[in-house]
SELO-224817 format. One record per atom (N, C-alpha, C): z, x, y; residue in three letters. Coordinates in pm, whole numbers, padded with zeros to 5 digits, always signed. Layout:
N
ZXYALA...
***
This chain:
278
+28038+28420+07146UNK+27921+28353+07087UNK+27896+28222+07161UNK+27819+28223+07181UNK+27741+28069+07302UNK+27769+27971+07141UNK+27749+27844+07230UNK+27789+27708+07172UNK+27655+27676+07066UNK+27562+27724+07046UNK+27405+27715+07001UNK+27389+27774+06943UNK+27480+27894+06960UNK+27451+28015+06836UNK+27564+28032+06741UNK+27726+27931+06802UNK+27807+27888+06695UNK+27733+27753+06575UNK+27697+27706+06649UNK+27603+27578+06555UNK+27546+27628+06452UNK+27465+27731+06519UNK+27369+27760+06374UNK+27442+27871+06272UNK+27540+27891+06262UNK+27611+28028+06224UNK+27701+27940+06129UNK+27703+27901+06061UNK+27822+27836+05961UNK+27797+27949+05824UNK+27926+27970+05792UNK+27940+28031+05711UNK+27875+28016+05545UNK+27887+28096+05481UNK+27829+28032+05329UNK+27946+27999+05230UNK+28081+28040+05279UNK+28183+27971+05207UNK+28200+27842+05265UNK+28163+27799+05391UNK+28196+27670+05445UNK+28118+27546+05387UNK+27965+27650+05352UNK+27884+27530+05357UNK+27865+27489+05170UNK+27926+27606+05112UNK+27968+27576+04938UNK+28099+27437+05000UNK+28181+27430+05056UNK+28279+27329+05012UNK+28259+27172+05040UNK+28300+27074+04965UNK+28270+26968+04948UNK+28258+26891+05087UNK+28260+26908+05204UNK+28270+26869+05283UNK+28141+26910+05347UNK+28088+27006+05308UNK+27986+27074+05375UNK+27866+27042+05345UNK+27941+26985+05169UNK+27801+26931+05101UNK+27778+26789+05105UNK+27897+26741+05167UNK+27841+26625+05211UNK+27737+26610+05349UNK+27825+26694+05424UNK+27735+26737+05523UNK+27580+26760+05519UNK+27552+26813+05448UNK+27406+26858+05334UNK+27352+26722+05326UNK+27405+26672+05216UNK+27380+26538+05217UNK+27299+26447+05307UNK+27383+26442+05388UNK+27376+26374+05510UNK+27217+26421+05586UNK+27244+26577+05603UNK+27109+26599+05656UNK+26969+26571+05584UNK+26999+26591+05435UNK+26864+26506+05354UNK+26856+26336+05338UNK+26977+26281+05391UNK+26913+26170+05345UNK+26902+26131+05509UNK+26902+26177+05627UNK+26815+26162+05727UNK+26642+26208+05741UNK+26649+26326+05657UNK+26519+26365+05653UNK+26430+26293+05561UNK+26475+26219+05489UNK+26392+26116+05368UNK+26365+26029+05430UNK+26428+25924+05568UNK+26405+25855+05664UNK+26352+25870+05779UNK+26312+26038+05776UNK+26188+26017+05908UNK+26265+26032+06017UNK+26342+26153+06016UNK+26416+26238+06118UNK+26331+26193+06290UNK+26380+26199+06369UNK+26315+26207+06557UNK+26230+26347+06557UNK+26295+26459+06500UNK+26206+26592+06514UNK+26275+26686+06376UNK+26137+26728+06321UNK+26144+26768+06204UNK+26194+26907+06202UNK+26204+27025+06306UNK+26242+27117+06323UNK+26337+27135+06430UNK+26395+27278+06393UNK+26446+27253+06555UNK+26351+27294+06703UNK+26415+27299+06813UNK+26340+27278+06887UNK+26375+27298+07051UNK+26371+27467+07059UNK+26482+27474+07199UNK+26365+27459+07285UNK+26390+27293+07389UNK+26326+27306+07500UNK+26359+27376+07633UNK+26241+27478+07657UNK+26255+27528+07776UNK+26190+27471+07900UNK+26150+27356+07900UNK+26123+27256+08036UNK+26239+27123+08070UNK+26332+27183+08037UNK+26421+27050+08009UNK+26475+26984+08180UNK+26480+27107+08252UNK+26494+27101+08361UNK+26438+27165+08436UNK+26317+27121+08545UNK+26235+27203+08649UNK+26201+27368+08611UNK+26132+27339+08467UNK+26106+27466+08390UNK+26203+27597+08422UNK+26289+27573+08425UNK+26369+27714+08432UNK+26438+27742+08374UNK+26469+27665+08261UNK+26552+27659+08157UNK+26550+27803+08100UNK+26441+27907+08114UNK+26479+28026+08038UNK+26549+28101+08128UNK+26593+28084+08263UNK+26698+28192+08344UNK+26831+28203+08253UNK+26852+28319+08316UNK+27015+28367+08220UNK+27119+28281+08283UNK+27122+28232+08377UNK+27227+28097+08395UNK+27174+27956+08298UNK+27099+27951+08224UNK+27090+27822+08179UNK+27214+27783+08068UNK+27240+27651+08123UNK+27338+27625+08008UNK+27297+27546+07921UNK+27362+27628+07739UNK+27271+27540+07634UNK+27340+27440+07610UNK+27275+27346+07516UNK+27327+27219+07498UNK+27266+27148+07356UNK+27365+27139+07258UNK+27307+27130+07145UNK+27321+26980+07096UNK+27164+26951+07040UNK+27182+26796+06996UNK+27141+26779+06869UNK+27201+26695+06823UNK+27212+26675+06675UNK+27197+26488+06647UNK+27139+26464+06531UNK+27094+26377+06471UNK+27112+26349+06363UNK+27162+26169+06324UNK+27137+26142+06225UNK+27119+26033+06166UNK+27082+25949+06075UNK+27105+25850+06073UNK+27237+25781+06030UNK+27284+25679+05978UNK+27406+25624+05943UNK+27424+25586+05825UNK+27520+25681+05743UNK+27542+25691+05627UNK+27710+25691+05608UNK+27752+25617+05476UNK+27896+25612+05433UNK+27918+25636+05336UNK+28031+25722+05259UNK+28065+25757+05185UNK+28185+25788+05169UNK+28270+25848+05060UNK+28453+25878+05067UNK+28408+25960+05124UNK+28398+26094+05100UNK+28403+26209+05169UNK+28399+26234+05366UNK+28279+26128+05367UNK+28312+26127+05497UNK+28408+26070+05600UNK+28450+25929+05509UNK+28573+25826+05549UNK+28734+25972+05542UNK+28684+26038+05398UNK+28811+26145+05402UNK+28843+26236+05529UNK+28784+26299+05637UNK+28789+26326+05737UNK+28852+26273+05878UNK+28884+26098+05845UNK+28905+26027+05931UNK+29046+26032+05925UNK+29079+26039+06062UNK+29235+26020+06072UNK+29295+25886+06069UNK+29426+25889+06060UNK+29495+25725+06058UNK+29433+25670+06146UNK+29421+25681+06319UNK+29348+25543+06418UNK+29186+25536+06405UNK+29121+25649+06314UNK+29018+25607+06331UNK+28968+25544+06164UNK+29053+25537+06097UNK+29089+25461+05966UNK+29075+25344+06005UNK+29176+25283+06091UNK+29190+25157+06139UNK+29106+25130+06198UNK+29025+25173+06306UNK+28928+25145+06376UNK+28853+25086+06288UNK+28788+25213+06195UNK+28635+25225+06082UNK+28712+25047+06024UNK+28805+24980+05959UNK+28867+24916+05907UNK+28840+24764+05993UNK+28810+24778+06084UNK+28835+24643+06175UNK+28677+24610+06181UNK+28564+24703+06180UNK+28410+24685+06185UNK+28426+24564+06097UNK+28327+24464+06076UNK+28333+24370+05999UNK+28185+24444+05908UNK+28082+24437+05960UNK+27951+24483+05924UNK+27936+24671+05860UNK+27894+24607+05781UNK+27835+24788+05699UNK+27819+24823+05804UNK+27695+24795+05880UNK+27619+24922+05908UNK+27663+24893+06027UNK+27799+24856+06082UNK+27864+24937+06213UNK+27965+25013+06157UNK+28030+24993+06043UNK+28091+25097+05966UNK+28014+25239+05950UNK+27897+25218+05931UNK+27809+25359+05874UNK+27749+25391+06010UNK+27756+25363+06124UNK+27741+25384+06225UNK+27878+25479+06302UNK+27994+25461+06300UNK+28102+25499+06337UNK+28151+25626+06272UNK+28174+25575+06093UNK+28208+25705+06042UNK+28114+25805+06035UNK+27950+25787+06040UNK+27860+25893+06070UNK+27877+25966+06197UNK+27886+25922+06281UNK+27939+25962+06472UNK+28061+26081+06432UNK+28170+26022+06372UNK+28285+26084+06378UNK+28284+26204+06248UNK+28199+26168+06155UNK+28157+26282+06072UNK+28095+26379+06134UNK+27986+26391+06192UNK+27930+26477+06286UNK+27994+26549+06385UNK+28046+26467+06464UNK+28114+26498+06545UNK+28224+26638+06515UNK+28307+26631+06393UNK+28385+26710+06341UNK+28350+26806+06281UNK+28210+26799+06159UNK+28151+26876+06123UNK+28063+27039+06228UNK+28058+26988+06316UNK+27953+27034+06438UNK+28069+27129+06516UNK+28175+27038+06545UNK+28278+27100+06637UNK+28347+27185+06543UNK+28362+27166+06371UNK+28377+27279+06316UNK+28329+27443+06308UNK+28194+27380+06324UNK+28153+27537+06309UNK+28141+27585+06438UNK+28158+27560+06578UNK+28146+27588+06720UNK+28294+27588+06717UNK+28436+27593+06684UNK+28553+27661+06734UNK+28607+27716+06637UNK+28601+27672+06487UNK+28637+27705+06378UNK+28787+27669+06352UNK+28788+27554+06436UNK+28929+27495+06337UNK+28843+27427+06212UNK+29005+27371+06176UNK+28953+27238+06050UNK+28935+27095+06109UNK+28848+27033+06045UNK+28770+26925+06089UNK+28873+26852+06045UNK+28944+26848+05934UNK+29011+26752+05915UNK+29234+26747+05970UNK+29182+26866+06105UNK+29254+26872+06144UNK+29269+26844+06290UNK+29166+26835+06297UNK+29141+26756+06451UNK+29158+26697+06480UNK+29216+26645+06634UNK+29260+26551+06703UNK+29189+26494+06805UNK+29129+26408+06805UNK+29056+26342+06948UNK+29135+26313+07077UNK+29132+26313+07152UNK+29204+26226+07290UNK+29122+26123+07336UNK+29104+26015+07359UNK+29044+25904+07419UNK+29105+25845+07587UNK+29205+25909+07629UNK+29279+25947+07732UNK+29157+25894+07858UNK+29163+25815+07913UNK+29094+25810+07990UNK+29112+25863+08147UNK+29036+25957+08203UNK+29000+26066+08321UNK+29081+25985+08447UNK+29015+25851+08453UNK+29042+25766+08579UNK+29131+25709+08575UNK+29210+25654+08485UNK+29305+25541+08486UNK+29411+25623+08370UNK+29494+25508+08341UNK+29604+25613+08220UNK+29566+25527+08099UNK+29438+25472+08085UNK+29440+25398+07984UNK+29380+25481+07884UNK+29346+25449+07741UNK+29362+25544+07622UNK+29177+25462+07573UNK+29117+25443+07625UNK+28932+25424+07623UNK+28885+25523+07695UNK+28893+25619+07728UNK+28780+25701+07755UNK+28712+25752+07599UNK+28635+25849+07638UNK+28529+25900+07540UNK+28614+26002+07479UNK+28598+26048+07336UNK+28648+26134+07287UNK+28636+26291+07320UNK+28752+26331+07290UNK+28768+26475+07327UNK+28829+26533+07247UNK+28808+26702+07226UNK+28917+26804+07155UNK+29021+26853+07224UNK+29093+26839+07257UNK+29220+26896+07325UNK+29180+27038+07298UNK+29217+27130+07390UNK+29241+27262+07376UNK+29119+27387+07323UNK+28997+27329+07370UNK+28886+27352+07386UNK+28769+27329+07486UNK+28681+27409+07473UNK+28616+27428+07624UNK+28519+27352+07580UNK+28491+27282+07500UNK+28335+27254+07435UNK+28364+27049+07424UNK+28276+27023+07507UNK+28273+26882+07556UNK+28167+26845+07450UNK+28187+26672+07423UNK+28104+26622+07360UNK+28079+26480+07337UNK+27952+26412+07356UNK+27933+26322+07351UNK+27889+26202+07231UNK+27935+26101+07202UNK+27797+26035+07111UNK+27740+25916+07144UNK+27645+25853+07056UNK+27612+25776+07082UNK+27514+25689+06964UNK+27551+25585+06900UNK+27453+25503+06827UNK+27357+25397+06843UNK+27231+25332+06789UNK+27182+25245+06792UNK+27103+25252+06673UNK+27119+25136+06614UNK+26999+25059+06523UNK+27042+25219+06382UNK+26936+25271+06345UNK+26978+25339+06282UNK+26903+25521+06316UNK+27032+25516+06424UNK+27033+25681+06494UNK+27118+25691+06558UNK+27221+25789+06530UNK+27359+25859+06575UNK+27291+25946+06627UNK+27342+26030+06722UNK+27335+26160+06796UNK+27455+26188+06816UNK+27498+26326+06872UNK+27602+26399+06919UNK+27566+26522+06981UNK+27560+26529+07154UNK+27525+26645+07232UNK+27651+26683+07245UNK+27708+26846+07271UNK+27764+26916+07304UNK+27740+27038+07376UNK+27839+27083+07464UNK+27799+27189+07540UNK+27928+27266+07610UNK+27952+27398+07649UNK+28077+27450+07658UNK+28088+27456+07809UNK+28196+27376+07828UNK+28219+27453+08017UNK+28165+27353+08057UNK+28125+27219+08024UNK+28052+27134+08095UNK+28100+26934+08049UNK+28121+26889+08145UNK+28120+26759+08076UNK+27980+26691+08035UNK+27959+26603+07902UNK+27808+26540+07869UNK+27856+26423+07847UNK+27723+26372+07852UNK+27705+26228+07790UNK+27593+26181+07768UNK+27552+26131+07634UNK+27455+26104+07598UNK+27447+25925+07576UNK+27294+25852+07543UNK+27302+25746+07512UNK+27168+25738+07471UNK+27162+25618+07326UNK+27054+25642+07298UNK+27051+25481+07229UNK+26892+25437+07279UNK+26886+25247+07318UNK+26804+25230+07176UNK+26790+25138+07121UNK+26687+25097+07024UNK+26590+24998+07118UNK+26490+25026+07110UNK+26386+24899+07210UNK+26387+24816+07147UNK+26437+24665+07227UNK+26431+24556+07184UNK+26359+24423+07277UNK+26330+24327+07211UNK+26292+24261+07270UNK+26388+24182+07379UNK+26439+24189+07427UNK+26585+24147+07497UNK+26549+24096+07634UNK+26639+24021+07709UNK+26562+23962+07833UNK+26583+24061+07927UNK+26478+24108+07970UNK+26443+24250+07996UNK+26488+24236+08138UNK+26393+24092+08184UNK+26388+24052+08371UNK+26562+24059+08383UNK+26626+23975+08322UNK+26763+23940+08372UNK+26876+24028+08359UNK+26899+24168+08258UNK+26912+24275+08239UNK+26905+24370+08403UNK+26747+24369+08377UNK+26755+24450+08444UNK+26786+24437+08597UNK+26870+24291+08646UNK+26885+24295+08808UNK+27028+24334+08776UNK+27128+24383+08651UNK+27264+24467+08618UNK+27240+24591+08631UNK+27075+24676+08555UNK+27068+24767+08540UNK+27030+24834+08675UNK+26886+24795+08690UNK+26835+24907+08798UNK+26907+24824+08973UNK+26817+24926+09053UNK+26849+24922+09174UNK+26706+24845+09210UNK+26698+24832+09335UNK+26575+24749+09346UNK+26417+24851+09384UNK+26442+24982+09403UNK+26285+25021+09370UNK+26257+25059+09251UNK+26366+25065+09170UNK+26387+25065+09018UNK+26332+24924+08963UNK+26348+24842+09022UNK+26293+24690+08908UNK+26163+24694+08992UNK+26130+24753+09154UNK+25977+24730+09166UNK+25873+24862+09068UNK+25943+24919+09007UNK+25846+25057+08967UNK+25821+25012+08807UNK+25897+24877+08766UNK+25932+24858+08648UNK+25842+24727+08635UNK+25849+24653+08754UNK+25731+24563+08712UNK+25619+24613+08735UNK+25574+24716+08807UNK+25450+24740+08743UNK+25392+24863+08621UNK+25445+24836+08547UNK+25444+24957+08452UNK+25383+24902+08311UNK+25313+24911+08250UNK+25240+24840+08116UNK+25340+24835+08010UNK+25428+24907+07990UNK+25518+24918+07902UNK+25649+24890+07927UNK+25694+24759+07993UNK+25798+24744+08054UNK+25914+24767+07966UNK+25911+24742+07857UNK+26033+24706+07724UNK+26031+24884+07731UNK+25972+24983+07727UNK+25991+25093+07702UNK+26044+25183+07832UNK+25956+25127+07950UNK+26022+25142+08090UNK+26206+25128+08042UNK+26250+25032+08083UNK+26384+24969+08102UNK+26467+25077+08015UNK+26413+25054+07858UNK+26538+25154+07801UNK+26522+25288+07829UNK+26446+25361+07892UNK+26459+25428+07919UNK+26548+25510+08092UNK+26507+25407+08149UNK+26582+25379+08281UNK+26771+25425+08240UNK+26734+25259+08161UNK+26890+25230+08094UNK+26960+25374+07990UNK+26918+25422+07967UNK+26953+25551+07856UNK+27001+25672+07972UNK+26905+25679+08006UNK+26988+25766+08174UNK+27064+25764+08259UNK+27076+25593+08277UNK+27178+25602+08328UNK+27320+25605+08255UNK+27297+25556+08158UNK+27443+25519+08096UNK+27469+25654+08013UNK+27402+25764+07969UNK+27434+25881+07937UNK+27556+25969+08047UNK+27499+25965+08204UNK+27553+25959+08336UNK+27686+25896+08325UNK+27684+25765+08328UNK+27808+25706+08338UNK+27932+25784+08212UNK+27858+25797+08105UNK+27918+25838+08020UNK+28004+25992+08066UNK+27900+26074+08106UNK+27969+26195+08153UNK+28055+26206+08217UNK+28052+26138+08280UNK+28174+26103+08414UNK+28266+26076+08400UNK+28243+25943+08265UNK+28392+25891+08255UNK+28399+25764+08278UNK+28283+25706+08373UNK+28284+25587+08471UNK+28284+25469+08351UNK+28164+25485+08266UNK+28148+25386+08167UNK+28072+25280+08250UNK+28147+25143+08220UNK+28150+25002+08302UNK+28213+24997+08366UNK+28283+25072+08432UNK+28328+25041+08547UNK+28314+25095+08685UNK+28172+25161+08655UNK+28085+25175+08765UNK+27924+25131+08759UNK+27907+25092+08878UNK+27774+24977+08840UNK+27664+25055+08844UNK+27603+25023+08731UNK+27469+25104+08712UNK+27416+25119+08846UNK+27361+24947+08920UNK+27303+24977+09031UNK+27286+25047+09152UNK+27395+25107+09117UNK+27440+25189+09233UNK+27375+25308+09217UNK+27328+25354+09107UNK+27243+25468+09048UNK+27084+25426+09078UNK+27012+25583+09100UNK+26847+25534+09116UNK+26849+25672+09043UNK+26756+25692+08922UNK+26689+25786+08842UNK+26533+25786+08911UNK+26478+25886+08813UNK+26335+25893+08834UNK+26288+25781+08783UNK+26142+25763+08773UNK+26075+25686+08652UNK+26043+25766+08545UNK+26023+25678+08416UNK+26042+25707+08321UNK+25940+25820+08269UNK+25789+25818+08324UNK+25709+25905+08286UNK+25739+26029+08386UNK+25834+26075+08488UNK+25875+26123+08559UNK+25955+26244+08506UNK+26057+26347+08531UNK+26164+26470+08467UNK+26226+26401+08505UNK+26332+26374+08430UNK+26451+26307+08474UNK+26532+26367+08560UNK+26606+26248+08666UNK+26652+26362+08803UNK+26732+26219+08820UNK+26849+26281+08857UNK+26917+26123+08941UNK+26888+26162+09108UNK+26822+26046+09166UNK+26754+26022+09270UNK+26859+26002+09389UNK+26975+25923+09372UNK+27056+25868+09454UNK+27168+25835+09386UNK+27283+25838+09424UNK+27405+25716+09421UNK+27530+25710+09474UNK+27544+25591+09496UNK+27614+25495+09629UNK+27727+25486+09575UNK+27811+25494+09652UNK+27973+25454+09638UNK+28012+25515+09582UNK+28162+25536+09550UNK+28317+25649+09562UNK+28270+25683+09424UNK+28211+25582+09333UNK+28194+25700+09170UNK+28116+25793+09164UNK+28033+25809+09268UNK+27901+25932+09290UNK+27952+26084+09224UNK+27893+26142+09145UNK+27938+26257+09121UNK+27815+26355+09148UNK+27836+26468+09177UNK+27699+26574+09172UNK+27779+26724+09172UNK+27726+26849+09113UNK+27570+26816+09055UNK+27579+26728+08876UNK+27444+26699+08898UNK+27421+26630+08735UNK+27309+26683+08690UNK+27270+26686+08619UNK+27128+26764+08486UNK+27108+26643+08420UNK+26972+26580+08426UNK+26938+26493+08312UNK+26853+26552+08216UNK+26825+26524+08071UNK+26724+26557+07988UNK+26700+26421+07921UNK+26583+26422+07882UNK+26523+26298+07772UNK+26533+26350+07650UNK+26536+26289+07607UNK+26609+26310+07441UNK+26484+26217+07326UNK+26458+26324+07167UNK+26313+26239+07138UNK+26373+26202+06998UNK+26438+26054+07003UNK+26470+25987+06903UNK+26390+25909+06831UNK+26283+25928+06889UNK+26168+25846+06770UNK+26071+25719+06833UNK+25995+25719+06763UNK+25941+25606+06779UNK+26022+25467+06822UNK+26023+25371+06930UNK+26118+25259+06933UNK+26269+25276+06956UNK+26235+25388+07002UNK+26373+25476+07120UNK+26381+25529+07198UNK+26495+25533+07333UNK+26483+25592+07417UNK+26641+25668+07419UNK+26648+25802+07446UNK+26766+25837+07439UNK+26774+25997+07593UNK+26904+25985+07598UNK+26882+26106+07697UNK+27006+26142+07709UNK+27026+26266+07773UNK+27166+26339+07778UNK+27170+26373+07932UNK+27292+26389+07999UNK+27363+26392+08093UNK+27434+26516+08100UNK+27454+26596+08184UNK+27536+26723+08206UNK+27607+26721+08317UNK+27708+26735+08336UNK+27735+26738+08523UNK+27764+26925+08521UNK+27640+26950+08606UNK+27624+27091+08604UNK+27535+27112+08706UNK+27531+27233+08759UNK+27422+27286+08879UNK+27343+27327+08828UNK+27353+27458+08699UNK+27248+27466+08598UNK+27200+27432+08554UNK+27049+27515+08471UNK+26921+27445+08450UNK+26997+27429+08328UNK+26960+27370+08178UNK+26975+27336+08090UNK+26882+27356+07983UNK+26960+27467+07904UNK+26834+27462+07753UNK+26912+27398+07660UNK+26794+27284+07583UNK+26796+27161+07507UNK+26763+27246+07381UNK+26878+27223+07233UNK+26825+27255+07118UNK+26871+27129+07033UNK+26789+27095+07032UNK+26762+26960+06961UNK+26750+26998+06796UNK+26793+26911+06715UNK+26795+26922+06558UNK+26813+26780+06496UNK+26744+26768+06419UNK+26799+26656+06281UNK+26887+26689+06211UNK+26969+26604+06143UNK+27049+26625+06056UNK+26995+26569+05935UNK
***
């Protein structure tokens, strides 16, 4: 069973148990707030329209906003107890345990262990340090997240590393930002663009979805990356120095109004996008 068609397949004893109904939960009280997309929604232009060949690899994204409760804190293991515990602010608390609720819920019904038996690795790829991005040990099915303001996501996909990221537009000093972020025909395509604040995070969401996949994080410099422009298919254009990875798959991701979000694949294949609210 493909990773897209485990998603949608949850059982009806799973989704009777209290965990499921929190799960439930969760997906209505995102939809009372004005979900990114009200249905689901498999895009087949996600990549240089070919997304319907029988090599496409799917890639399922999920949404929600940030919500807390026992039930979902009950799922959390001892370090991410402590973690959720050290947030000072609610709503980076309801930001975290929503991520890691999802996260488990989702990867439940795509391998069919228990969620509340799962183990993350944070093991990092490059170094032996224990910050990389989370993982399932002993599974083929990679996965990313990512929060802002009030919208969690979580892309996954089997056989493939992802990474997603998703920006809230802000008013932020956009000019000085962006000589960290872009490269330099990247800040000339950006000053002339009418919508610069929407330009940038979007730039910025691509790339750092990228970095994410990889592994690189911060400790490879954005600039070294050149994407498309933003009204453009997303494509990484170029990049310089020993962190370069290829092939990569970008998609844009539609988190709403006053967001920019996008997902990352390192894959040769085209990519079909099934996007969902929670």
């Amino acid at each position: 069973m493909s990773t897209i068609a485990a998603v949608r397949s949850a059982t009806s004893e799973k989704r009777s148990s209290p965990m499921f109904k929190s799960y439930h939960r969760l997906v209505e009280t995102t939809a009372a707030k004005g979900p990114a997309v009200q249905n689901e929604t498999v895009r087949n232009d996600a990549v240089q329209n070919d997304a319907s060949r029988d090599d496409a690899l799917e890639c399922a994204v999920r949404w929600a906003v940030p919500a807390d409760d026992a039930e979902m804190r009950a799922l959390l293991d001892d370090a991410e107890r402590e973690r959720y515990e050290r947030f000072l602010r609610a709503e980076d608390k309801a930001r975290f345990v929503t991520g890691r609720f999802l996260a488990r819920t989702v990867l439940a019904e795509v391998t069919g262990l228990d969620p509340r038996a799962m183990r993350f690795s944070t093991d990092c790829r490059l170094c032996a340090g224990t910050h990389g991005k989370p993982r399932l040990p002993g599974t083929s099915v990679d996965f990313s997240l990512s929060h802002s303001g009030d919208r969690v996501v979580l892309v996954l996909a089997e056989g493939a590393e992802v990474g997603v990221d998703v920006e809230r537009e802000s008013d932020r000093d956009i000019d000085r930002l962006a000589d960290m972020v872009l490269c330099d025909p990247e800040r000339a395509a950006l000053a002339a663009m009418a919508d610069r604040r929407r330009g940038f995070h979007a730039y910025w969401s691509r790339k750092e979805a990228l970095l994410k996949a990889t592994g690189h994080g911060l400790a490879a410099p954005m600039t070294a990356i050149r994407v498309s422009p933003p009204d453009e298919a997303p494509e990484v254009l170029a990049w310089d120095g020993e962190a370069a990875v290829a092939p990569v798959r970008l998609a844009d991701l539609t988190p709403g109004p006053g967001y920019a979000a996008a997902a990352a694949v390192l894959t040769g294949r085209p990519l079909k996008i099934s996007e969902v609210p929670l």
